[in-house]
C-alpha positions as CSV (number, residue, x, y, z in Angstrom):
1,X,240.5,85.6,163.4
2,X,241.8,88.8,161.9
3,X,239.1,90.8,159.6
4,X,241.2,90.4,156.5
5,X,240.5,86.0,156.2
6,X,241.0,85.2,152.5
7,X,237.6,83.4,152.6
8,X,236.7,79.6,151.9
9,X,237.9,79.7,148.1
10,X,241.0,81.1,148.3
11,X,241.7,78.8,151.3
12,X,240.3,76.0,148.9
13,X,243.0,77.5,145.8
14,X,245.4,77.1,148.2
15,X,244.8,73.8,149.1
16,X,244.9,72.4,146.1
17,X,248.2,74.1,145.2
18,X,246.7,76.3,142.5
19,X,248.5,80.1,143.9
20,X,251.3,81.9,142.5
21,X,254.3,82.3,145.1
22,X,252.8,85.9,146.4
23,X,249.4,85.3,147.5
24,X,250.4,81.9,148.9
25,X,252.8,83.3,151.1
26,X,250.3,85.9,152.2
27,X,247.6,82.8,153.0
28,X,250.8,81.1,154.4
29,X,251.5,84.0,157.1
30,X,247.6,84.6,157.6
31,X,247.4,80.9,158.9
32,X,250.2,81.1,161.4
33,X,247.6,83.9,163.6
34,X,244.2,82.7,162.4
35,X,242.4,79.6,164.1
36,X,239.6,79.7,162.5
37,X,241.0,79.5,158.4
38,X,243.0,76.7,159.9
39,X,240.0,74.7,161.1
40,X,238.6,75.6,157.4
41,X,241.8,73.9,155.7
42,X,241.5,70.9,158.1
43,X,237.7,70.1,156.8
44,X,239.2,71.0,153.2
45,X,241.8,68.6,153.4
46,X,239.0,65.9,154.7
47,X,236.7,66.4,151.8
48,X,239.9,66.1,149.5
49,X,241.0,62.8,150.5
50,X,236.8,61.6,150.9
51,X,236.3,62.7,147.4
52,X,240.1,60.7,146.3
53,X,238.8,57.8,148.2
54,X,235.9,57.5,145.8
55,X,236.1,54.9,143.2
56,X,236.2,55.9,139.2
57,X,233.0,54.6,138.0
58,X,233.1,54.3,134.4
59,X,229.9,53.3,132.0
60,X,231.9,51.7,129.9
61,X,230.1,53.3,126.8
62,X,229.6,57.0,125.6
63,X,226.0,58.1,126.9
64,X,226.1,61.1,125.1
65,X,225.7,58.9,121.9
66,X,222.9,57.4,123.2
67,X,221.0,60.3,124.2
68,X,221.8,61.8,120.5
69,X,220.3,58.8,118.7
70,X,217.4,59.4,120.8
71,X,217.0,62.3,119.8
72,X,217.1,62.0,116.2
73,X,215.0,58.8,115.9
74,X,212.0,61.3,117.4
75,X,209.3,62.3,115.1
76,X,209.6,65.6,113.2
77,X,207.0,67.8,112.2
78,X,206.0,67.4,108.3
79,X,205.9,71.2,107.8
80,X,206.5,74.6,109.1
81,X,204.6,74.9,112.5
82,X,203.1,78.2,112.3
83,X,200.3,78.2,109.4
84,X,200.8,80.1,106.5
85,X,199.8,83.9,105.9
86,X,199.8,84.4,109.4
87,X,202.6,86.8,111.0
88,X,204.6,85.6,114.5
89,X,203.2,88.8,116.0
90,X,199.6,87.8,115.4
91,X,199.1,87.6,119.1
92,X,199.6,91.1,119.3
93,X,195.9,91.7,117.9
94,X,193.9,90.9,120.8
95,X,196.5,92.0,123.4
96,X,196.1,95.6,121.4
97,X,192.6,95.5,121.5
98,X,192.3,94.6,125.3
99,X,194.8,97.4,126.0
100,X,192.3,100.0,123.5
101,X,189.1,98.8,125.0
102,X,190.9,99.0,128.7
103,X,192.4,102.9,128.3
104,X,189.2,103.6,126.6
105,X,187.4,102.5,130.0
106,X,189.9,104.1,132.3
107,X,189.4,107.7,130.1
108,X,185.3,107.3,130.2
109,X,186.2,106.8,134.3
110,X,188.1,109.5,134.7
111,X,186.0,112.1,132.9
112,X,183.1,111.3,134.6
113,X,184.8,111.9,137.9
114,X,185.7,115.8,136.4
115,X,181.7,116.5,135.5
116,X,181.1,120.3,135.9
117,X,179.6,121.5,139.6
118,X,176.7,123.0,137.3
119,X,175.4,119.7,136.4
120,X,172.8,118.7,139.5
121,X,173.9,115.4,141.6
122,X,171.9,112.9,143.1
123,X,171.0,113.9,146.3
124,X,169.9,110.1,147.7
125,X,173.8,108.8,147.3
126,X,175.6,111.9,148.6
127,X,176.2,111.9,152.6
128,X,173.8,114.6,154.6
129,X,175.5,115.7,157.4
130,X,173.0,118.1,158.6
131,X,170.0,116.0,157.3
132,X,166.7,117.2,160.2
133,X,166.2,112.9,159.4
134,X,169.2,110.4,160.5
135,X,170.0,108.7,158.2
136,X,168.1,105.6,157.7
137,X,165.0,107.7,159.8
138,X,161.4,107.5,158.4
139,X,159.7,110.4,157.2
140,X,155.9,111.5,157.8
141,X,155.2,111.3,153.8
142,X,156.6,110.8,150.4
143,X,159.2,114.2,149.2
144,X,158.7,115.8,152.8
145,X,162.5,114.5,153.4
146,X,163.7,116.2,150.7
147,X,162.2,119.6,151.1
148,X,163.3,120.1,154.7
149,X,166.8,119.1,153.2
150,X,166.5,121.9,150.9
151,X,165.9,124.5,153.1
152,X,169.1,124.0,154.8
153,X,170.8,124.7,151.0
């Protein structure tokens, strides 16, 4: 096999005599050297005469006709389908309003996040590294925790 094969559908166009005189003879003088596009033509030229064997089946009456009568003798709405007053982009409302409400949430988020350093922050959900108590440890009374964690401020 050379790396220029004209591929399964030219060999196909060529099979079924549908090239102009160039590219045919080109596909002519590829075949002589290639062994692989002539085992493609051979299984070509088996599904060609498979698919002439076939029989002509014929229905003996025009099925689109019978399909379109089908389609006609269905029910048709009495009036338009959409009531009236009411636009085709009325669905727009509440997808609007769930897009406000959502970038309203997502602003409210993020500016809480940028809260000055001035403004005092819970100290029981922030992470004491130097903490005199582990974390989770008891402490002898009620605030005594929280005044030795001061002193180390």
């Amino acid at each position: 096999m050379t790396t220029n094969c004209p591929g399964i559908e030219m060999l196909s166009v060529w099979a079924d005599d549908e090239l102009s005189p160039e590219p045919r003879a080109a596909i002519d003088a590829h075949l002589v050297s290639c062994e692989r596009c002539r085992t493609w033509l051979a299984e070509l030229r088996v599904a060609q005469t498979s698919l002439r064997a076939l029989a002509d089946e014929s229905l003996g009456f025009d099925l689109s006709q019978v399909v379109r009568g089908r389609i006609d003798s269905l029910p048709r709405p009495a009036g338009p389908t959409q009531p009236r007053g009411r636009s085709r982009w009325c669905w727009l409302v509440p997808a609007g309003l769930g897009a406000a409400a959502s970038l309203a949430l997502g602003l409210a988020m993020g500016l809480a996040l940028t809260v000055p350093a001035s403004v005092p922050r819970p100290v029981a959900g922030t992470l004491e590294v130097f903490a005199p108590v582990a974390p989770g440890g008891l402490c002898a009374g009620a605030g005594s925790c929280r005044r030795s964690v001061e002193a180390f401020r």
